[in-house]
Gaussian input, Z-matrix of N, CA and C with variables (Angstrom, degrees):
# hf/3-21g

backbone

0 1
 N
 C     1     B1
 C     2     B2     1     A1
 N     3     B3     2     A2     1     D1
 C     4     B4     3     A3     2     D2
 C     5     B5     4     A4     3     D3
 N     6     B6     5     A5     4     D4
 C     7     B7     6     A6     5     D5
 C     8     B8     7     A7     6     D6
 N     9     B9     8     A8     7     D7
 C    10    B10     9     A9     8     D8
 C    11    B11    10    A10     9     D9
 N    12    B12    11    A11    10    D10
 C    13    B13    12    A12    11    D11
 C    14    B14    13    A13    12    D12
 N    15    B15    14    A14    13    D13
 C    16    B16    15    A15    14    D14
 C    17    B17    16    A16    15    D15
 N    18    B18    17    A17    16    D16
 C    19    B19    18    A18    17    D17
 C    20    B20    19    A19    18    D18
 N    21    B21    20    A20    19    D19
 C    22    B22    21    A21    20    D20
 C    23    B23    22    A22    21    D21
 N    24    B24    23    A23    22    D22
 C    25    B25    24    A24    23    D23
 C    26    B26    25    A25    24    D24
 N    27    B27    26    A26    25    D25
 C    28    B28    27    A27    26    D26
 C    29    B29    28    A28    27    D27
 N    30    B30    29    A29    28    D28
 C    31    B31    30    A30    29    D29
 C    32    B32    31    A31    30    D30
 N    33    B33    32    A32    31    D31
 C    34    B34    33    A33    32    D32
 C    35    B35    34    A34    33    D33
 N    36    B36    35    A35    34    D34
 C    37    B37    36    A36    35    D35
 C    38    B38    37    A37    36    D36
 N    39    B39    38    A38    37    D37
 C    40    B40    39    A39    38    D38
 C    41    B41    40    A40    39    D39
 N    42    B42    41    A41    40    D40
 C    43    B43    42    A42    41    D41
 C    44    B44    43    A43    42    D42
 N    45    B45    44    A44    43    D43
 C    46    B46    45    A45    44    D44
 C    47    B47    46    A46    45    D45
 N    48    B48    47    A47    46    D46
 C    49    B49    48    A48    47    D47
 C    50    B50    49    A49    48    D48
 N    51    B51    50    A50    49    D49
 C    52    B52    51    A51    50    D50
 C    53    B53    52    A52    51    D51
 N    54    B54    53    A53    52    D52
 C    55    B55    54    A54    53    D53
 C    56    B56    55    A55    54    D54
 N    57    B57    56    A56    55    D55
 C    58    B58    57    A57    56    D56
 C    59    B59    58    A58    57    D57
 N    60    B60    59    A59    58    D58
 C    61    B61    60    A60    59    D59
 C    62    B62    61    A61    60    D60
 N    63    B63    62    A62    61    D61
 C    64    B64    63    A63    62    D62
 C    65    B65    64    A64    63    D63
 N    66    B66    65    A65    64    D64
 C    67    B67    66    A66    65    D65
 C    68    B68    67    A67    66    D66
 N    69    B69    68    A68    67    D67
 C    70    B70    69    A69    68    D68
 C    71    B71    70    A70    69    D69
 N    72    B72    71    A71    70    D70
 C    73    B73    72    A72    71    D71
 C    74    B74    73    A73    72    D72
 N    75    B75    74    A74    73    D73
 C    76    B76    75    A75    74    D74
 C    77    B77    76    A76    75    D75
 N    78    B78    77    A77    76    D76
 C    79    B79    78    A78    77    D77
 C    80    B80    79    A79    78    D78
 N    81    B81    80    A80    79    D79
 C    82    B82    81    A81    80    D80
 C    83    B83    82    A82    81    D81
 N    84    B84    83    A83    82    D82
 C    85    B85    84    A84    83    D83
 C    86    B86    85    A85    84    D84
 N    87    B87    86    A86    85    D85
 C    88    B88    87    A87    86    D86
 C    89    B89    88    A88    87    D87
 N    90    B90    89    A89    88    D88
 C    91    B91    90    A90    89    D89
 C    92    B92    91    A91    90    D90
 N    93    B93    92    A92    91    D91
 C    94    B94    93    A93    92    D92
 C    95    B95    94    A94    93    D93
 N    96    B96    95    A95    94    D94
 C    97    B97    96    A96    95    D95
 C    98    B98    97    A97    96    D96
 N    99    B99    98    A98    97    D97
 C   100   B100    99    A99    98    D98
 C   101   B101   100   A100    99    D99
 N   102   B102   101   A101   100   D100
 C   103   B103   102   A102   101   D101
 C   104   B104   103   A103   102   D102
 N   105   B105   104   A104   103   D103
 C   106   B106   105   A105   104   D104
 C   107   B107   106   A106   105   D105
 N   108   B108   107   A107   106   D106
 C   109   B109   108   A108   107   D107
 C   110   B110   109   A109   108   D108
 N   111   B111   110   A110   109   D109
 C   112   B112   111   A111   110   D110
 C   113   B113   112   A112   111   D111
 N   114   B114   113   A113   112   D112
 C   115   B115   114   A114   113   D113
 C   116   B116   115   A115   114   D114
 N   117   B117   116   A116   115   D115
 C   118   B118   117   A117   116   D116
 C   119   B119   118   A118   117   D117
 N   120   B120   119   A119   118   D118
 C   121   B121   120   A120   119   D119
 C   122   B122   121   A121   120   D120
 N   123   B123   122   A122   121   D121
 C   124   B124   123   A123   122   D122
 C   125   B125   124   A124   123   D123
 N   126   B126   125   A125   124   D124
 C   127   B127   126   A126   125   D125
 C   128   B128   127   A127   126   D126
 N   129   B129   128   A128   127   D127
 C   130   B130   129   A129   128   D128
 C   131   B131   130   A130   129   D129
 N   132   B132   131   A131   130   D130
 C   133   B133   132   A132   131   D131
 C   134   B134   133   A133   132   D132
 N   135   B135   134   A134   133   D133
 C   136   B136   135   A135   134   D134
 C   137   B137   136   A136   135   D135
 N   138   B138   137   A137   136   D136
 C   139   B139   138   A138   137   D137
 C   140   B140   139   A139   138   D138
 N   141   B141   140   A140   139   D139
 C   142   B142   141   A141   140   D140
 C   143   B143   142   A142   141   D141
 N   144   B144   143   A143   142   D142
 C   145   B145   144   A144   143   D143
 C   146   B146   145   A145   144   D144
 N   147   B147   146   A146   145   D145
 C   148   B148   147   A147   146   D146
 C   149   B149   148   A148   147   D147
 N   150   B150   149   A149   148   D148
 C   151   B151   150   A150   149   D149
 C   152   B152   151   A151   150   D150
 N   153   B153   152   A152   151   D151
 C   154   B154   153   A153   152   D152
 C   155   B155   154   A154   153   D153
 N   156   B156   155   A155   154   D154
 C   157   B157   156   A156   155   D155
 C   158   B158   157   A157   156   D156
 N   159   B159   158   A158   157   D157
 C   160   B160   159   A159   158   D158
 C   161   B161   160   A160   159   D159
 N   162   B162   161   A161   160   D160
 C   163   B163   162   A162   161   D161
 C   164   B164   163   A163   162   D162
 N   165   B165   164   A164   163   D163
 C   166   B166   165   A165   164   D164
 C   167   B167   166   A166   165   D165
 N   168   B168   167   A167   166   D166
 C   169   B169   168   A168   167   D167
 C   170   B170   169   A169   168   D168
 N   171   B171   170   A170   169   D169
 C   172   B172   171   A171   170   D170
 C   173   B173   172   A172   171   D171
 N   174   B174   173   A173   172   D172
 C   175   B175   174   A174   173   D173
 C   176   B176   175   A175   174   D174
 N   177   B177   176   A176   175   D175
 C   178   B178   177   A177   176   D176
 C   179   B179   178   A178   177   D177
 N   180   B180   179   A179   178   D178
 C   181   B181   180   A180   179   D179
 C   182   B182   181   A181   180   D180
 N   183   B183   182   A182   181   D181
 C   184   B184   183   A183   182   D182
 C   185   B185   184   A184   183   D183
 N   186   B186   185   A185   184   D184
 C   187   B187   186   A186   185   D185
 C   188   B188   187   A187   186   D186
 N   189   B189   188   A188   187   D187
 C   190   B190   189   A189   188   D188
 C   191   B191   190   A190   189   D189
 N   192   B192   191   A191   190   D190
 C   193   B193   192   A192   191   D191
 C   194   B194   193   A193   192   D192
 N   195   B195   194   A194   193   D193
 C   196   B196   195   A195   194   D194
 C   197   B197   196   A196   195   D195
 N   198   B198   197   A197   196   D196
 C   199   B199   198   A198   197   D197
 C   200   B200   199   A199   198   D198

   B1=1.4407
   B2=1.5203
   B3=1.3184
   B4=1.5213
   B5=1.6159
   B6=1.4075
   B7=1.0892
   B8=2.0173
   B9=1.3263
   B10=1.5521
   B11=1.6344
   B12=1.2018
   B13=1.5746
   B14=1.5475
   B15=0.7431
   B16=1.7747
   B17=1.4050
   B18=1.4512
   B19=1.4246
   B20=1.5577
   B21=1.3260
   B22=1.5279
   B23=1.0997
   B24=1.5427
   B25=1.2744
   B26=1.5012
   B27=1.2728
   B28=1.6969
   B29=1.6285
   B30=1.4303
   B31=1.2230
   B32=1.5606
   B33=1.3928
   B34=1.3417
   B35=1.3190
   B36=1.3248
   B37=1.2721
   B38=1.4661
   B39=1.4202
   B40=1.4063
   B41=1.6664
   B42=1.4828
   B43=1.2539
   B44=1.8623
   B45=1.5683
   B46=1.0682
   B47=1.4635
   B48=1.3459
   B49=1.9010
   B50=1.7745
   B51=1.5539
   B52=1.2510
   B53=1.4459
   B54=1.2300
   B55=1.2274
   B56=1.3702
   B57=1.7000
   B58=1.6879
   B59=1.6802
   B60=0.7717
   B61=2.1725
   B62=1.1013
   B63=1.0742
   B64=1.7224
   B65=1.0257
   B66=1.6709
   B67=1.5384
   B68=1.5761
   B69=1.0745
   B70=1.6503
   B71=1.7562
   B72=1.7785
   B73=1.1439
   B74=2.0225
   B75=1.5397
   B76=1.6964
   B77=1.3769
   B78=0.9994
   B79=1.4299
   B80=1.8867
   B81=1.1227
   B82=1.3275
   B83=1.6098
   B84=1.1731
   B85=1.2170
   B86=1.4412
   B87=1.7751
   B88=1.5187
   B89=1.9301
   B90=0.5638
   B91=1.7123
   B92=1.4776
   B93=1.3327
   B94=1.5904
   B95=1.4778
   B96=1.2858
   B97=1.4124
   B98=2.0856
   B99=1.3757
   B100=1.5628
   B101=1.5658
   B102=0.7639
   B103=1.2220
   B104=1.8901
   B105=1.7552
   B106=1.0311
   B107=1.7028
   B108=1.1756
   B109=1.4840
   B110=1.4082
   B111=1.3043
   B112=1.2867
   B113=1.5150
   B114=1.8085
   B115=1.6696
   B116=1.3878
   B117=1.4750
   B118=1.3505
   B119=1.2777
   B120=1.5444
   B121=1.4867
   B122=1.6927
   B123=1.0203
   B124=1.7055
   B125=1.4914
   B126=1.2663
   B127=1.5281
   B128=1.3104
   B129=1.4890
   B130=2.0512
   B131=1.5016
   B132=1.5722
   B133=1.6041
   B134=1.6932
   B135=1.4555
   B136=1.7042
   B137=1.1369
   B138=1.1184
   B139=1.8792
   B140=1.1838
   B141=1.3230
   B142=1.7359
   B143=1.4129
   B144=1.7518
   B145=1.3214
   B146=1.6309
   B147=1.0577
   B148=1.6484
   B149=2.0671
   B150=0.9549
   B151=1.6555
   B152=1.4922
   B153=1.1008
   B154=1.3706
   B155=1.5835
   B156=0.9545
   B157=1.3457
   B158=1.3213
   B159=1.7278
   B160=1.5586
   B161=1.1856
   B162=1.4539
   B163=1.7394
   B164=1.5546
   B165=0.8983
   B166=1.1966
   B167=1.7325
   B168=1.5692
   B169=1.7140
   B170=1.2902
   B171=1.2044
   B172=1.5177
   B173=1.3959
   B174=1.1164
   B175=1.4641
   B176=1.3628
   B177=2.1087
   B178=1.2318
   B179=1.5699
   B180=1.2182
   B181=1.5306
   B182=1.5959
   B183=1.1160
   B184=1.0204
   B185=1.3688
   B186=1.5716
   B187=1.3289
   B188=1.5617
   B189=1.0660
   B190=1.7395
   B191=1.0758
   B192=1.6328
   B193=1.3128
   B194=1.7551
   B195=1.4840
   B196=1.2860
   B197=1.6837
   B198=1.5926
   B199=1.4566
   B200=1.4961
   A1=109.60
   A2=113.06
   A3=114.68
   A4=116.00
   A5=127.44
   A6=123.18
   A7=121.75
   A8=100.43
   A9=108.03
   A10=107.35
   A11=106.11
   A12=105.81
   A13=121.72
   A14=124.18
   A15=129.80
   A16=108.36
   A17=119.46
   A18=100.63
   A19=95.11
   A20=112.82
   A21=144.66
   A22=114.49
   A23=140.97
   A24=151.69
   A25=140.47
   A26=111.85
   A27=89.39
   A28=120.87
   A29=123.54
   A30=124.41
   A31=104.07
   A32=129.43
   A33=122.93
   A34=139.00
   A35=128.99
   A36=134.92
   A37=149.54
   A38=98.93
   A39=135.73
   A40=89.98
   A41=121.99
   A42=129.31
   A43=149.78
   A44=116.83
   A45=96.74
   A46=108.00
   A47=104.97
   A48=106.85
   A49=100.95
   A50=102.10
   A51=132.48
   A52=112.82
   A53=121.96
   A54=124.58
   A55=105.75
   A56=124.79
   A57=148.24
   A58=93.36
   A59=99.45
   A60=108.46
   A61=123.59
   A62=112.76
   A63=119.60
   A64=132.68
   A65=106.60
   A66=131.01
   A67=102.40
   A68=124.80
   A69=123.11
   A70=118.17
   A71=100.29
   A72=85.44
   A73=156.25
   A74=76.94
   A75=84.30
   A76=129.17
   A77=126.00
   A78=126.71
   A79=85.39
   A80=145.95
   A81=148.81
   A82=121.93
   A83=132.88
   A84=150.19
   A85=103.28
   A86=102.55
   A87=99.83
   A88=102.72
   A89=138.05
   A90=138.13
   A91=130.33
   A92=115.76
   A93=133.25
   A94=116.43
   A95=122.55
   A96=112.66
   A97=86.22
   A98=88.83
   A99=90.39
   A100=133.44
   A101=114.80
   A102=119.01
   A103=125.38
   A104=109.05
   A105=123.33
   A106=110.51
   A107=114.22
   A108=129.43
   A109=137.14
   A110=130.48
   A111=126.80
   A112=108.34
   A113=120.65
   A114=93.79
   A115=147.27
   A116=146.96
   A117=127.03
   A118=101.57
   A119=122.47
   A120=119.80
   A121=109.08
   A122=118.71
   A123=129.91
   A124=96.39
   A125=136.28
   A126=143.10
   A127=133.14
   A128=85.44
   A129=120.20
   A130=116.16
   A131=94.18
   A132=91.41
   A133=106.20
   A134=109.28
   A135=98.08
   A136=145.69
   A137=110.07
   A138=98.47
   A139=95.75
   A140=104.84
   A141=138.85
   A142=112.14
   A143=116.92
   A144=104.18
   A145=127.05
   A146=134.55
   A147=135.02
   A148=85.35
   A149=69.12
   A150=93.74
   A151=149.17
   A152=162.49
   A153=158.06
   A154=126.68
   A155=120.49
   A156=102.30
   A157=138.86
   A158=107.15
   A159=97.96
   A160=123.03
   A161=103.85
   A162=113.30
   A163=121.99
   A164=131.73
   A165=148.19
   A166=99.00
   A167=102.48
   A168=114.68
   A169=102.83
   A170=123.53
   A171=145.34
   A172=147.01
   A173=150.90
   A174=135.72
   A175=75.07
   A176=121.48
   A177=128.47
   A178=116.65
   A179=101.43
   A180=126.28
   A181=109.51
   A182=132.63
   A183=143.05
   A184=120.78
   A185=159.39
   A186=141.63
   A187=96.58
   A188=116.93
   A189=133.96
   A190=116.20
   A191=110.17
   A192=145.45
   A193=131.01
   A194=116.91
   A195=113.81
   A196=92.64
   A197=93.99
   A198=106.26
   A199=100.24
   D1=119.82
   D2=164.32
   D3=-90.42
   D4=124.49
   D5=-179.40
   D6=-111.82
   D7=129.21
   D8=-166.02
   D9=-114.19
   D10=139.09
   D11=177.48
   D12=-127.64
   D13=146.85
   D14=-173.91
   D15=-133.92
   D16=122.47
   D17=169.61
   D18=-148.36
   D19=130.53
   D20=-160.27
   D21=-107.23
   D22=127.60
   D23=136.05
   D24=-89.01
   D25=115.04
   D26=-179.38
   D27=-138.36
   D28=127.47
   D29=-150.72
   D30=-123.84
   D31=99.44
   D32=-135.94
   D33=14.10
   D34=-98.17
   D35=136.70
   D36=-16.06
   D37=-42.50
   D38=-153.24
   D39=-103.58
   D40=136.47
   D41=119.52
   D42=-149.97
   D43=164.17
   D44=-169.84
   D45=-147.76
   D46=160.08
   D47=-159.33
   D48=-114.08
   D49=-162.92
   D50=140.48
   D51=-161.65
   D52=123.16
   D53=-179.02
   D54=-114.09
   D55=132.38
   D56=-167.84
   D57=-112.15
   D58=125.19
   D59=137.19
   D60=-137.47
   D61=143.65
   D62=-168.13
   D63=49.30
   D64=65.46
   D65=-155.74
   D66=-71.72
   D67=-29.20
   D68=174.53
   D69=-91.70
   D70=-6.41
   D71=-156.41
   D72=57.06
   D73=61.10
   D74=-177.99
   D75=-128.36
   D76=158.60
   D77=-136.30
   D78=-86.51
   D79=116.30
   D80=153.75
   D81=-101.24
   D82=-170.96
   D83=173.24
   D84=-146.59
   D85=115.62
   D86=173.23
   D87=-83.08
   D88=-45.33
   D89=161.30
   D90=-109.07
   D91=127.30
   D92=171.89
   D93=-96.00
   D94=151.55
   D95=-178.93
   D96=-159.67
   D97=127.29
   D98=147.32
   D99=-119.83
   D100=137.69
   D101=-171.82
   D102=-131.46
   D103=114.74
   D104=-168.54
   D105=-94.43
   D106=105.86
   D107=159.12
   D108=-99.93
   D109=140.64
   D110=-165.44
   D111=-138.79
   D112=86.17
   D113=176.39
   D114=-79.02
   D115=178.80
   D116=-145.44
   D117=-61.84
   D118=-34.96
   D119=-161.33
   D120=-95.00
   D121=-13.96
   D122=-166.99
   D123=-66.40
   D124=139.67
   D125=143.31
   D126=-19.09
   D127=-83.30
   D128=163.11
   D129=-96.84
   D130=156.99
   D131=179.56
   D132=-99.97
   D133=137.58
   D134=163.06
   D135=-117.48
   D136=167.93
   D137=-159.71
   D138=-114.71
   D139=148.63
   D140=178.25
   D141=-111.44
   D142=129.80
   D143=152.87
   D144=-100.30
   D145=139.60
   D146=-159.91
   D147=-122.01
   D148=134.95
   D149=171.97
   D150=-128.74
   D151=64.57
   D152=173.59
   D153=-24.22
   D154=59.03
   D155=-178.18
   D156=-63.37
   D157=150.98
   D158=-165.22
   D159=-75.37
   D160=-173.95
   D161=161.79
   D162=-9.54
   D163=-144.77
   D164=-139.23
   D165=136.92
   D166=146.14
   D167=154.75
   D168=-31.00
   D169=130.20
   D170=148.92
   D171=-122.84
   D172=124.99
   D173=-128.37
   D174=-173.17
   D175=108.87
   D176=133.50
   D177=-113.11
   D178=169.60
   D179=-178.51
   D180=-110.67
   D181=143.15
   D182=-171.98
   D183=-121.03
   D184=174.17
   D185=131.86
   D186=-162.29
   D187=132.54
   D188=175.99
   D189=-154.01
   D190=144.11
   D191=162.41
   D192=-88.84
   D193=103.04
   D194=-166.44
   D195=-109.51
   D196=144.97
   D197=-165.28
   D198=-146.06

C-alpha cells in the first residue's frame, strides 16, 4: 500500500495546502514491463524486466490566490 495525503485550506480568496506522498515510505514501482527478445543468432529468447520506480517521501507546500 502506498499512502498519499492532501490537506486543504481555504479562506475566501486565500489558499493553502500540504501535500504527502509516500507517507511510509516504500520502495514501489510505478510501471513494470517485460519484455521478450530473441537475436538472429541467439538460441533462446530473453526476457528483461524494465521498471519505473516510484515516489519517494514527499512533502509540498502550497499557497494560492483565486480571483
Amino acid at each position: 500500500w502506498i499512502t498519499d495525503a492532501s490537506l486543504n485550506f481555504q479562506w475566501g480568496h486565500f489558499g493553502a495546502g500540504i501535500i504527502t506522498e509516500n507517507i511510509f515510505n516504500k520502495e514501489w514501482n510505478e510501471t513494470q514491463f517485460a519484455t521478450t527478445s530473441r537475436l538472429k543468432n541467439e538460441p533462446d529468447a530473453v526476457t528483461e524486466i524494465h521498471f519505473t520506480p516510484g515516489t519517494p517521501f514527499n512533502l509540498r507546500a502550497m499557497i494560492s490566490y483565486k480571483f
